[in-house]
SELOBA-489187 format. One line per 3 residues: number of its first residue (from 1); their letters; for each residue x, y, z of C-alpha. Coordinates in nm, 4 decimals. Example, Ala and Ser with C-alpha at 12.3 -4.5 7.8 and 13.67 -1.06 7.14 Angstrom:
1 = AS = 1.2300/-0.4500/0.7800  1.3670/-0.1060/0.7140
//
This chain:
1 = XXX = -4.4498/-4.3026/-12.6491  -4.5382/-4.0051/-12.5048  -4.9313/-4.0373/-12.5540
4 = XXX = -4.8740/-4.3675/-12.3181  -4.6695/-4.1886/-12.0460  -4.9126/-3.8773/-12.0378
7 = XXX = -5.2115/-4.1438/-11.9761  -4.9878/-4.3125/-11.7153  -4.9421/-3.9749/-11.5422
10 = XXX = -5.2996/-3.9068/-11.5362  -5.3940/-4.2714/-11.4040  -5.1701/-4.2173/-11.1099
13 = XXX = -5.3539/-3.8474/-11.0050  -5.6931/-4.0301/-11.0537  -5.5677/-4.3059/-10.8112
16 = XXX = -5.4516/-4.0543/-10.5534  -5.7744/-3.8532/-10.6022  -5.9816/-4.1614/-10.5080
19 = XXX = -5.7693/-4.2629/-10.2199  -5.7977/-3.8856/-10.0438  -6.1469/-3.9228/-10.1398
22 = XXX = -6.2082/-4.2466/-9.9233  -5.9888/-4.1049/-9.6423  -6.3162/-3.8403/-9.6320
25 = XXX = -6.5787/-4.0710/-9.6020  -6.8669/-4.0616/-9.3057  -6.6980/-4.3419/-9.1507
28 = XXX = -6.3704/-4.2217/-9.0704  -6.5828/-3.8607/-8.9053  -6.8144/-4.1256/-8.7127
31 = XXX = -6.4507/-4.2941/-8.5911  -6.2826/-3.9510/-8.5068  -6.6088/-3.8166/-8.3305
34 = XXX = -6.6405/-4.1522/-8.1054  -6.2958/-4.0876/-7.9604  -6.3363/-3.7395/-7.9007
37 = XXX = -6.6913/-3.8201/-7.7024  -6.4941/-4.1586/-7.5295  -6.2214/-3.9019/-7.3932
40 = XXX = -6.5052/-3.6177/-7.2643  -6.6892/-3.9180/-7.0834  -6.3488/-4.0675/-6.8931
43 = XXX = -6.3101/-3.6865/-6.8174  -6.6724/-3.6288/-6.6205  -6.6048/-3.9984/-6.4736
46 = XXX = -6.3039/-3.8755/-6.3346  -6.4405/-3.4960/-6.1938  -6.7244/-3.7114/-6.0737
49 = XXX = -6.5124/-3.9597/-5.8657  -6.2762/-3.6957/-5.7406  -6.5853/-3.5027/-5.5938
52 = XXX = -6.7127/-3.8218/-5.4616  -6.4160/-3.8481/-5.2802  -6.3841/-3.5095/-5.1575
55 = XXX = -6.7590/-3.5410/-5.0396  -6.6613/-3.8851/-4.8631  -6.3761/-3.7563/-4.6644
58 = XXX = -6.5502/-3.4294/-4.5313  -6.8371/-3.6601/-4.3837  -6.6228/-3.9227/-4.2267
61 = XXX = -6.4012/-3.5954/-4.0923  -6.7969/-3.4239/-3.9662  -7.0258/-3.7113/-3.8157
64 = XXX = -6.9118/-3.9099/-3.5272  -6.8670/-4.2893/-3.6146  -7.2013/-4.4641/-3.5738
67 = XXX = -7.3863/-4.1435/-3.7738  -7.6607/-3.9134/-3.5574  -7.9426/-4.1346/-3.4704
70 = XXX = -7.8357/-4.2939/-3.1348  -8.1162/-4.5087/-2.9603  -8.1645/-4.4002/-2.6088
73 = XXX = -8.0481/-4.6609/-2.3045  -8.4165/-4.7833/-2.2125  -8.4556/-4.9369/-2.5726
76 = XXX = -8.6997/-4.6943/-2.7619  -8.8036/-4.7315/-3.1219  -8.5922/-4.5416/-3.3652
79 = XXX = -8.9191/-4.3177/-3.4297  -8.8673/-4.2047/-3.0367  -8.4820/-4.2081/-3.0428
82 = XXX = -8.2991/-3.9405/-2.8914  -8.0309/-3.7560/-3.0830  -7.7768/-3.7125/-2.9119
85 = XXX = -7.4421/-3.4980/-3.0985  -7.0714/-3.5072/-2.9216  -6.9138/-3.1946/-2.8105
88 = XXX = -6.9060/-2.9214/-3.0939  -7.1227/-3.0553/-3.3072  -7.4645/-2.9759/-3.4631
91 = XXX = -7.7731/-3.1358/-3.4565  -7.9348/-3.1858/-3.8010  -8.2491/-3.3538/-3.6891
94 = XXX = -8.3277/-3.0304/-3.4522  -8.5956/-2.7726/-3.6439  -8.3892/-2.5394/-3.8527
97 = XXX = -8.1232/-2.7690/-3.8939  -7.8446/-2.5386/-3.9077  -7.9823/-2.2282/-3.8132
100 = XXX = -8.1398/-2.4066/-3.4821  -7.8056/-2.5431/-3.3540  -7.5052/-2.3745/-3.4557
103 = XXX = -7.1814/-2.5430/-3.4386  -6.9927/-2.5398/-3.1366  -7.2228/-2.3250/-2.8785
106 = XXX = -7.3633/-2.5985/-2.6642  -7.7496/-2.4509/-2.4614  -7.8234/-2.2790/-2.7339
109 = XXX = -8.1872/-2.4121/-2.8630  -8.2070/-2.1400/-3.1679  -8.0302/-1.8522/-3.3255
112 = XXX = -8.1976/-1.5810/-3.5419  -8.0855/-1.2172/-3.6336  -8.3531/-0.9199/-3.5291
115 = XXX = -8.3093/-0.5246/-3.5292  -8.2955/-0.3016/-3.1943  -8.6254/-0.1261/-3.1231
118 = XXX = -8.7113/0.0729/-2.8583  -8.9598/-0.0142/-2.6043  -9.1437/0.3688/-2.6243
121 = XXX = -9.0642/0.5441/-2.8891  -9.2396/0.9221/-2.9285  -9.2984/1.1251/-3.1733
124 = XXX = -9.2801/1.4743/-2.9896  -9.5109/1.7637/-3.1618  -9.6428/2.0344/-2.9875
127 = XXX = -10.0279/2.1413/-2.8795  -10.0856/2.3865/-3.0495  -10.0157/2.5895/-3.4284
130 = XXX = -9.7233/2.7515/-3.4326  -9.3885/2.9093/-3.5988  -9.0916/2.8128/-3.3572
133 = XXX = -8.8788/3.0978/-3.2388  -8.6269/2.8607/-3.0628  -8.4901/2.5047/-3.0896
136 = XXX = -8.2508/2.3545/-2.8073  -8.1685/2.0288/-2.9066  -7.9812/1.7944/-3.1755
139 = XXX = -7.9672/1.4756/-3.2533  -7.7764/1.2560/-3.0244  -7.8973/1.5007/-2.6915
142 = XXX = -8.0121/1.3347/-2.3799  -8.2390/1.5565/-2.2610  -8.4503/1.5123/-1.9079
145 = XXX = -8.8586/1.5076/-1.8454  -8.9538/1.8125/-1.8593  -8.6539/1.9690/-2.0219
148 = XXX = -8.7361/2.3139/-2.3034  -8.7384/2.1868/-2.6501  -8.8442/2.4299/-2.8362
151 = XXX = -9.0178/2.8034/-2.7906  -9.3107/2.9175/-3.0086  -9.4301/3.2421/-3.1492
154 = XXX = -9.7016/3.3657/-2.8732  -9.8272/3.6883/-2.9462  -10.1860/3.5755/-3.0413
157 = XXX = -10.2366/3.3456/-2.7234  -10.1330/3.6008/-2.4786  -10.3195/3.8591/-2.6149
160 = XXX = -10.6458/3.6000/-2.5812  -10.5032/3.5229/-2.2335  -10.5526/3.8880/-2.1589
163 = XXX = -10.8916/3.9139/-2.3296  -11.0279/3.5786/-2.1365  -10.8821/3.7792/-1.7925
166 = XXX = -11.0841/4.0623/-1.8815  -11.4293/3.8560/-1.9110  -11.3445/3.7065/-1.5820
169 = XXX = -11.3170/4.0468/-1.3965  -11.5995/4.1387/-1.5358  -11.8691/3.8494/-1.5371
172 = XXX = -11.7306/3.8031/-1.1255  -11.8377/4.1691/-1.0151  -12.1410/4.1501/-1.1508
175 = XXX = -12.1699/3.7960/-0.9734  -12.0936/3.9895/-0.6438  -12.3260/4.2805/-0.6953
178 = XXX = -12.6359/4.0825/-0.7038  -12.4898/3.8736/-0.4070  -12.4558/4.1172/-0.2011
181 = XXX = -12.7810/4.2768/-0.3081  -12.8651/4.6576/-0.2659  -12.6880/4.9134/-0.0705
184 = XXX = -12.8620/5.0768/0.2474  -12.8564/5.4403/0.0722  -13.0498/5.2764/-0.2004
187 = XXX = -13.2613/5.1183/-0.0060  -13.3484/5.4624/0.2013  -13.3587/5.5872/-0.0891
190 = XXX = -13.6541/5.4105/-0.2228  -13.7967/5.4464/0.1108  -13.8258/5.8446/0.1057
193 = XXX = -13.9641/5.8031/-0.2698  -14.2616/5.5835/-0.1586  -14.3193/5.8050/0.1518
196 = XXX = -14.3106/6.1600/-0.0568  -14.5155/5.9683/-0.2972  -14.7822/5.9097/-0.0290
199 = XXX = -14.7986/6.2534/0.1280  -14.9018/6.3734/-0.2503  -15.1288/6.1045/-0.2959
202 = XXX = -15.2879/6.2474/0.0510  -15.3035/6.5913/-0.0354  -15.4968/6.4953/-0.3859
205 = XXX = -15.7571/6.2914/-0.2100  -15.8172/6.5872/0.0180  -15.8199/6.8173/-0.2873
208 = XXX = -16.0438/6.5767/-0.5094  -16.3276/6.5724/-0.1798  -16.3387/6.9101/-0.2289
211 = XXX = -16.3469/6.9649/-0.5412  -16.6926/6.7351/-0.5552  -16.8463/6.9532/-0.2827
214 = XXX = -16.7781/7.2529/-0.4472  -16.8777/7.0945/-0.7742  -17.2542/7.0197/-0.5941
217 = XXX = -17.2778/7.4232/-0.4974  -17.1898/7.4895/-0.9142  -16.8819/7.7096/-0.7947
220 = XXX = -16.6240/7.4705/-0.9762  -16.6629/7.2949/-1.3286  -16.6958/6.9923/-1.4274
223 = XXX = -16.3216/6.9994/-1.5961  -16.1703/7.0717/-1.3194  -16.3609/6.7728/-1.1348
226 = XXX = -16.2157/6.5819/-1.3739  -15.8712/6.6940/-1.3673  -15.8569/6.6110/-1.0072
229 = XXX = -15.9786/6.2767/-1.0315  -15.7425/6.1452/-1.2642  -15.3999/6.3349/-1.0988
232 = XXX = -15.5220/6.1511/-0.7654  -15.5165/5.8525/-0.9690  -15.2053/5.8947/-1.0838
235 = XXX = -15.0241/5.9661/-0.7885  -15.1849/5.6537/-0.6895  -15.0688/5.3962/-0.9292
238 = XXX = -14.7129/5.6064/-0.8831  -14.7317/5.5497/-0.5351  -14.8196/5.1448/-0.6058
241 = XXX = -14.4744/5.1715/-0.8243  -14.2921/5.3229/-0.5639  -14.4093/5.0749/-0.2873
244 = XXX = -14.3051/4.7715/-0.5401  -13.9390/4.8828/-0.5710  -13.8915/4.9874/-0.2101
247 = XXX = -13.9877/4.6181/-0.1467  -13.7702/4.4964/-0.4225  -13.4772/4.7176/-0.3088
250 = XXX = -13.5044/4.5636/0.0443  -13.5714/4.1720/-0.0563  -13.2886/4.2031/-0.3379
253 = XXX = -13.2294/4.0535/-0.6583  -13.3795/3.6983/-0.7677  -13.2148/3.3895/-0.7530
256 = XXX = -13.2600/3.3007/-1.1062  -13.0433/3.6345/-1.1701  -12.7799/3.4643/-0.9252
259 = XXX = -12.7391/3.1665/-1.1204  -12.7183/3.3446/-1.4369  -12.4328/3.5405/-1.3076
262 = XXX = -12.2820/3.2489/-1.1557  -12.2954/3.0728/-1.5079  -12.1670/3.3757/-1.7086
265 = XXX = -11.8612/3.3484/-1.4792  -11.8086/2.9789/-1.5121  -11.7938/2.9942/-1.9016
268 = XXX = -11.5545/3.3117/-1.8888  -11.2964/3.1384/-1.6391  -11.3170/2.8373/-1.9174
271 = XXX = -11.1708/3.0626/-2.2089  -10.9590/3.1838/-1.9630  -10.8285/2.8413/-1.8833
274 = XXX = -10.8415/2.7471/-2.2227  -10.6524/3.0620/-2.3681  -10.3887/3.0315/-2.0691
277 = XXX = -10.3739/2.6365/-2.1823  -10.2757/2.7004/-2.5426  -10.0043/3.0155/-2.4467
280 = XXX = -9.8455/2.7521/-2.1927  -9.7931/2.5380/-2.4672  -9.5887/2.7577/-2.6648
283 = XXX = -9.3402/2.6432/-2.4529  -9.2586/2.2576/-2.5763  -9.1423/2.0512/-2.3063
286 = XXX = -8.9598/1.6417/-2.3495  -9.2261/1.4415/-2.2200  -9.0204/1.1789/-2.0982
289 = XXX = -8.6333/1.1274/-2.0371  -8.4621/0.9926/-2.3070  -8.2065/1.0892/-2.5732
292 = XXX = -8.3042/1.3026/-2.9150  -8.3453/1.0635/-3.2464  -8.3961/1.2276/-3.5374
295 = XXX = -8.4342/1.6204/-3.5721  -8.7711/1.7293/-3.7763  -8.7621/2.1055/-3.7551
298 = XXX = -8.6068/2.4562/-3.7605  -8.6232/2.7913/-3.6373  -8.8596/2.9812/-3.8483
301 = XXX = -9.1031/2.6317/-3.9476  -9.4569/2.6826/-3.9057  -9.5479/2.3967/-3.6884
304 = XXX = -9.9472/2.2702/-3.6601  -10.0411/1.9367/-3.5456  -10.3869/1.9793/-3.7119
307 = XXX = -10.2494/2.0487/-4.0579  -10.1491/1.7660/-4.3091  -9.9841/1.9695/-4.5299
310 = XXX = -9.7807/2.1066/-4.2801  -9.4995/1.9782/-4.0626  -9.6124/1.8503/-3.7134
313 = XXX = -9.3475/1.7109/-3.5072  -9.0314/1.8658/-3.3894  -8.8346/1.5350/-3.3452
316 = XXX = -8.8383/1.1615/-3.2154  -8.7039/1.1144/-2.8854  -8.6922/0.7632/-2.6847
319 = XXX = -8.5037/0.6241/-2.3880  -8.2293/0.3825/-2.4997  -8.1693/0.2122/-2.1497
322 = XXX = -8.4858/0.0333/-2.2556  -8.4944/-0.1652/-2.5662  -8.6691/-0.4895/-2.7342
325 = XXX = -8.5170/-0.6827/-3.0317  -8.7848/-0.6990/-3.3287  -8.7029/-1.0779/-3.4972
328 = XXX = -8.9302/-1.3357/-3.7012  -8.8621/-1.6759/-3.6299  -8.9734/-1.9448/-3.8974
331 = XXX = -9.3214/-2.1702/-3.8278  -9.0894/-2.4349/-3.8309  -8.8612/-2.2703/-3.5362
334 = XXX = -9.1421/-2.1219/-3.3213  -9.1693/-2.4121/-3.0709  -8.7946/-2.3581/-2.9859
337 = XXX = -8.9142/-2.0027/-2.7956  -9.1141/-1.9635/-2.5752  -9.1865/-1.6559/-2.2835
340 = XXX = -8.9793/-1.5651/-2.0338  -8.7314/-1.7685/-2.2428  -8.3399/-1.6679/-2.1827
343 = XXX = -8.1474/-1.5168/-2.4751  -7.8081/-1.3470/-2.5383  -7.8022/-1.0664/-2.7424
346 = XXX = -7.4646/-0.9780/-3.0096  -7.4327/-0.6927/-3.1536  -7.3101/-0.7936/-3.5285
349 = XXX = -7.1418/-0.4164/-3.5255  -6.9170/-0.5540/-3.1912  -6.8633/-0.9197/-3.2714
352 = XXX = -6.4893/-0.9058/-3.3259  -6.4584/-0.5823/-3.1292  -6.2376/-0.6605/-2.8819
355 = XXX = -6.2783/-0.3643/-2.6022  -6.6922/-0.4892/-2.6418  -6.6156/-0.8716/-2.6234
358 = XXX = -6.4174/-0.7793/-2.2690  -6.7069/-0.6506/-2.1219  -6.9785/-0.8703/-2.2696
361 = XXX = -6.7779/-1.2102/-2.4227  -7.1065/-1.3534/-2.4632  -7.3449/-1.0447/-2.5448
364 = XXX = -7.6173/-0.8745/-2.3557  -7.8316/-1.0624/-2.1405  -8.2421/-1.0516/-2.2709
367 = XXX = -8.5141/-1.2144/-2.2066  -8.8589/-1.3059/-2.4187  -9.1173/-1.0397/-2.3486
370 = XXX = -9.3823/-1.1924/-2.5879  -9.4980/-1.3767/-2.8854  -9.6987/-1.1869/-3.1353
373 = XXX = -10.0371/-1.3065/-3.1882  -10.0747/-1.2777/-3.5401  -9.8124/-1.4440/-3.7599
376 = XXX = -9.6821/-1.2816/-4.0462  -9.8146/-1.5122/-4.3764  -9.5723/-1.3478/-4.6437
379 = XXX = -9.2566/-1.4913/-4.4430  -9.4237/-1.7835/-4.3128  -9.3542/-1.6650/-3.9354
382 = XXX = -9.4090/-1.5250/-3.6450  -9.2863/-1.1964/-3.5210  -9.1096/-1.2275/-3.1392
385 = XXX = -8.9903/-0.9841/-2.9311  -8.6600/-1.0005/-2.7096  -8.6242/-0.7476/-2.3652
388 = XXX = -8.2969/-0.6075/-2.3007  -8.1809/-0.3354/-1.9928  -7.8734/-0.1172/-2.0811
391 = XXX = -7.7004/0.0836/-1.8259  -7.7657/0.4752/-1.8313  -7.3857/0.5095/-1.8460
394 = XXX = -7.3997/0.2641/-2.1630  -7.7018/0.4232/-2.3193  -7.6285/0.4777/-2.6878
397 = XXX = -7.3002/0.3750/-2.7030  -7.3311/0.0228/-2.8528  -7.6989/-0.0561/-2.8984
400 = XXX = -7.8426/0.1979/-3.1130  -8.2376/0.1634/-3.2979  -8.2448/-0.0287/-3.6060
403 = XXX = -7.8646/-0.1852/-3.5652  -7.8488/-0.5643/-3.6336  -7.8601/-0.8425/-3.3845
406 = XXX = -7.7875/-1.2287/-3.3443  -8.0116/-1.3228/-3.0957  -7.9096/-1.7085/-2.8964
409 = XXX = -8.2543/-1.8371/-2.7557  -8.1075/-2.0664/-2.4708  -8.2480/-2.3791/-2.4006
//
């Protein structure tokens, strides 16, 4: 009896084994698995048609009934159809799309943001090698044409200043001497020479004739013949000498000697301009009116323009009541803009400052000073430049170089 209930027992746990064992079959995964993948699908069909709704409503609440494309009253093909946009609205047929025709700002053809260049800027470095002794300016001066900048060390130039004077002195006296030739005394002078020259060349002819008579009696020798002969020919060729610079003395000195003179002066009052050039330029002046950038050296630099290894300006300097805006505008854009065309000018620093949007509610007035003639083939366009006038009493107070820009090219 209880061999027949223990096999019982174990009959039923083989039963339940085999049941749980079925419950784990493929099918029942395959079932459980097709549910869970029915209930992800009704959830993307029902983000989907939310989002289609959402994107259904915003472009009934957009376009104007009818959509963009309008044809024009005299009947054109849709291919020359005008498009025409109600109040506040943008165009998206126009070039750029959104960027051509913002939303709400009727006239306006194109917008694009550019950076505030000025129209001259200059790099201001002196003439000549230098340490600087004084500065007198910062960054942020206005500072007039002509205005001291800066003082350099000038020991070396005026002392070539006073070297080049010297020359000058010296080269135009002896200029003047030969102009004015030689003075009377010297020219008496030369006179009396010649003429106690001649009386000795007189009394040795007189002495050599008799000398050769007495010779011809044998009461003088033959030496002392001689002797006479050549001191009267001596005297003679002194005498020629003496007649030569008497006329010299009175005719004066050559022309050629003139010129000479006339040259040597010349080339000494060029080092002296030169040398009083470079000590003038110790002193650096602003070359034009304008207000000081950026601030490139100290008292004490060593300053030479011809040097790469050393420093060569002082600052950057430019005037700020005259500026251009430096912008790209897309290929696709560039037949929006055109010379002379309009523009208003925002500063992005001042567009929700109110004190700013009282005086200028729509920006600076500009203008289109030129297109560039080479386009730039990394951005695929075409660099334009935009001409605006500030006020002296406005000069770097809002517009300032570099500062960002939305620029409105009107139509």
């Amino acid at each position: 009896m209880s061999t027949k209930t223990h096999n019982s027992s174990l009959d039923n746990k083989n039963q339940q084994l085999e049941e749980r064992v079925k419950s784990m079959r493929i099918g029942n995964l395959e079932g459980r698995a097709s549910r869970s993948s029915q209930s992800f699908a009704w959830g993307l069909t029902l983000i989907f048609m939310i989002t289609a709704a959402v994107m259904t409503w915003r472009s009934y609440s957009v376009a104007p009934p009818g959509g963009w494309a309008v044809i024009n009253s005299q009947g054109n093909s849709p291919s020359q159809a005008v498009m025409e946009t109600p109040k506040g609205q943008p165009n998206p047929s126009a070039l750029g799309a959104k960027e051509s025709q913002p939303r709400g700002k009727e006239g306006i053809a194109l917008e694009a943001k550019g950076y505030i260049i000025p129209v001259h800027q200059i790099q201001v470095s002196p003439k000549v090698p230098g340490m600087i002794e004084k500065l007198f300016f910062e960054e942020g001066k206005r500072v007039k044409k002509g205005d001291i900048l800066a003082i350099l060390e000038s020991v070396d130039y005026k002392a070539d200043v006073d070297k080049a004077r010297g020359a000058v002195v010296v080269a135009t006296q002896r200029l003047n001497e030969l102009k004015n030739g030689n003075r009377p005394e010297e020219i008496e002078q030369a006179k009396q020479e010649y003429s106690e020259c001649q009386s000795q060349l007189e009394q040795m002819r007189l002495d050599l004739q008799r000398n050769r008579r007495l010779t011809g009696a044998a009461s003088l020798s033959q030496r002392e013949l001689d002797v006479a002969q050549y001191n009267y020919e001596a005297m003679a060729r002194r005498s020629f000498r003496l007649k030569s610079a008497f006329d010299l003395a009175v005719k004066g000195p050559r022309e050629e000697r003139i010129r000479a003179a006339e040259a040597e002066l010349t080339q000494a009052t060029a080092e002296l301009t030169k040398a009083d050039w470079r000590w003038s330029n110790c002193v650096v002046t602003a070359p034009v009116s304008g207000i000081i950038l950026t601030k490139k050296a100290e008292e004490g630099n060593i300053v030479n323009p011809m040097a790469f290894n050393v420093s060569a300006t002082l600052c950057d300097m430019a005037d700020l009541t005259d500026l251009e805006i430096d912008l790209t505008i897309q290929e696709r854009d560039i037949a929006l803009v055109h010379k002379g065309q309009k523009c208003l000018v925002m500063p992005e620093a001042f567009m929700n400052h109110g004190p700013f949007l009282k005086l200028y509610p729509r920006g600076y007035e500009g203008e289109v000073s030129r297109l560039m003639p080479i386009a730039d083939r990394a951005k695929g366009a075409i660099p334009v430049r935009v001409k605006i006038r500030v006020t002296a009493e406005e000069e770097g107070v809002y517009l300032k170089p570099d500062m960002g820009v939305i620029v409105s090219f009107q139509r």
